[in-house]
N, C-alpha and C positions, 0 to 999 in steps of 0.2 A: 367308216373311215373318218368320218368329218367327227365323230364324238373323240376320238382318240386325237384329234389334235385340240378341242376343246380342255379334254383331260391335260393333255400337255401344258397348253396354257394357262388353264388356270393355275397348274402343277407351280410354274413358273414363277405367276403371280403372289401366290402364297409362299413360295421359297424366299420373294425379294420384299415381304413383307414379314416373316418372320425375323432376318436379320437382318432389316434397320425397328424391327421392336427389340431385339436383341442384343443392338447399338442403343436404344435409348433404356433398354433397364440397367445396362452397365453405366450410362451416365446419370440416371436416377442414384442406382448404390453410389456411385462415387463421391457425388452430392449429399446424402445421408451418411457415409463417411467423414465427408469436411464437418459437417453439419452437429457429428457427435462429437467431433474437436474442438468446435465454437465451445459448445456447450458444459465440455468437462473444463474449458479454460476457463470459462465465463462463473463455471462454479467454486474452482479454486478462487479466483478474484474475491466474489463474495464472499467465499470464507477468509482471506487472508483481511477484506477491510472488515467486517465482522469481528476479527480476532486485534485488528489496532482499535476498532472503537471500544471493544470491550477492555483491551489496556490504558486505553485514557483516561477511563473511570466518568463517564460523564456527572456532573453537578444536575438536577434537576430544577431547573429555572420557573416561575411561575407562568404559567400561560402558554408559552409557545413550545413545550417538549422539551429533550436536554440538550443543554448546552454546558460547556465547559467555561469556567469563569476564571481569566486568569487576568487580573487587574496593571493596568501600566504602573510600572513602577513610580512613585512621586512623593514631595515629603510628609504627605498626609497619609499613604497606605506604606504599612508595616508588610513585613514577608507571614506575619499572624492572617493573614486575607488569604494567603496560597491554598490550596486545597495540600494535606498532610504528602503524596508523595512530590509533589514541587519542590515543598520547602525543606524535603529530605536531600533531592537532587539541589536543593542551594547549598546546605548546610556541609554538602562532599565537597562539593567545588568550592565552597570557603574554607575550608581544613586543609586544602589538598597545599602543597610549597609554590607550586605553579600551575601553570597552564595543564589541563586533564583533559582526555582524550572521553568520550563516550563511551569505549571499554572499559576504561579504569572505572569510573562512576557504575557501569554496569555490574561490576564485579563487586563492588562495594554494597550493592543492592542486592549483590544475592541468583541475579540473573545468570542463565546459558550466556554465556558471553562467546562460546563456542560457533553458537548457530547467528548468525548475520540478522534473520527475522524477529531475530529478540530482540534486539541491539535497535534497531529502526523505529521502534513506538518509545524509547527512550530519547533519541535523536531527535522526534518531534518533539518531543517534552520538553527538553532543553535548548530548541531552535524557538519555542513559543514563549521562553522563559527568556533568551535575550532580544527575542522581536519585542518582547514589552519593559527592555531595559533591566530586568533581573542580573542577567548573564551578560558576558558580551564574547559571539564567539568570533574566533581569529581565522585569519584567511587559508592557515592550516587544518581547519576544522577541529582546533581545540579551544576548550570554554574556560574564562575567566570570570571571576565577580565582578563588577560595576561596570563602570566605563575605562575604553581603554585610554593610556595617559599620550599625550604627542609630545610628542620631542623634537626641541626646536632647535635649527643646527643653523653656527651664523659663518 
């Protein structure tokens, strides 16, 4: 008699330890589920900055690896310093009658102006072009040549 209540309990003990391992491999997968979501996102990520560095065209700088060389604008450096699609993206925006928007210029280039991901290595282009004075873009997020003029009201 006395083994049959042994059997029992051990019976017991093994039931209340198969499900909580049965609660901890379901929160094992679950965690290897977040885990493969990290992971497929973190892959996209690398390919999306992968695929703008490779649209920047980097310049190859001596010594330190590439770097992209875009010179501040000044009366000594000519737009002849721009690496070739800069001074393509000047040459739109100086043609254009007014103020141009990042799509129009994209279209002019040749680009999916369709897909928004095109449009955004272009938008750095042209944000690095009047961060160094090239360009000057407006508070509507369209781009002008030089500086803008002020207008003085009496």
């Amino acid at each position: 008699m006395q083994e049959r209540q042994w059997i029992t309990a051990r019976r017991s003990e093994l039931d209340a330890l198969a499900e909580e391992l049965a609660k901890q491999l379901q929160e094992v997968q679950a965690e290897r589920d977040e885990l493969a979501i990290v992971e497929r996102v973190l892959n996209r990520l690398a390919e999306q900055v992968q695929a703008d560095a490779e649209a920047v065209g980097p310049v190859t700088a001596q010594g330190r690896g590439a770097v992209l060389l875009i010179p501040h604008r000044s009366d000594t450096v000519d737009e002849g310093a721009l690496p070739g699609d800069y001074r393509r993206i000047l040459a739109i925006v100086r043609e254009a009658d007014g103020p141009v928007q990042v799509r129009a210029v994209g279209e002019r280039l040749g680009l999916d102006t369709a897909v928004r991901g095109k449009l955004e290595p272009l938008r750095a282009k042209m944000t690095k072009l009047a961060d160094h004075g090239w360009l000057h873009e407006r508070p509507d997020g369209r781009f002008t040549c030089g500086v803008p003029k002020l207008v003085y009201r009496s």
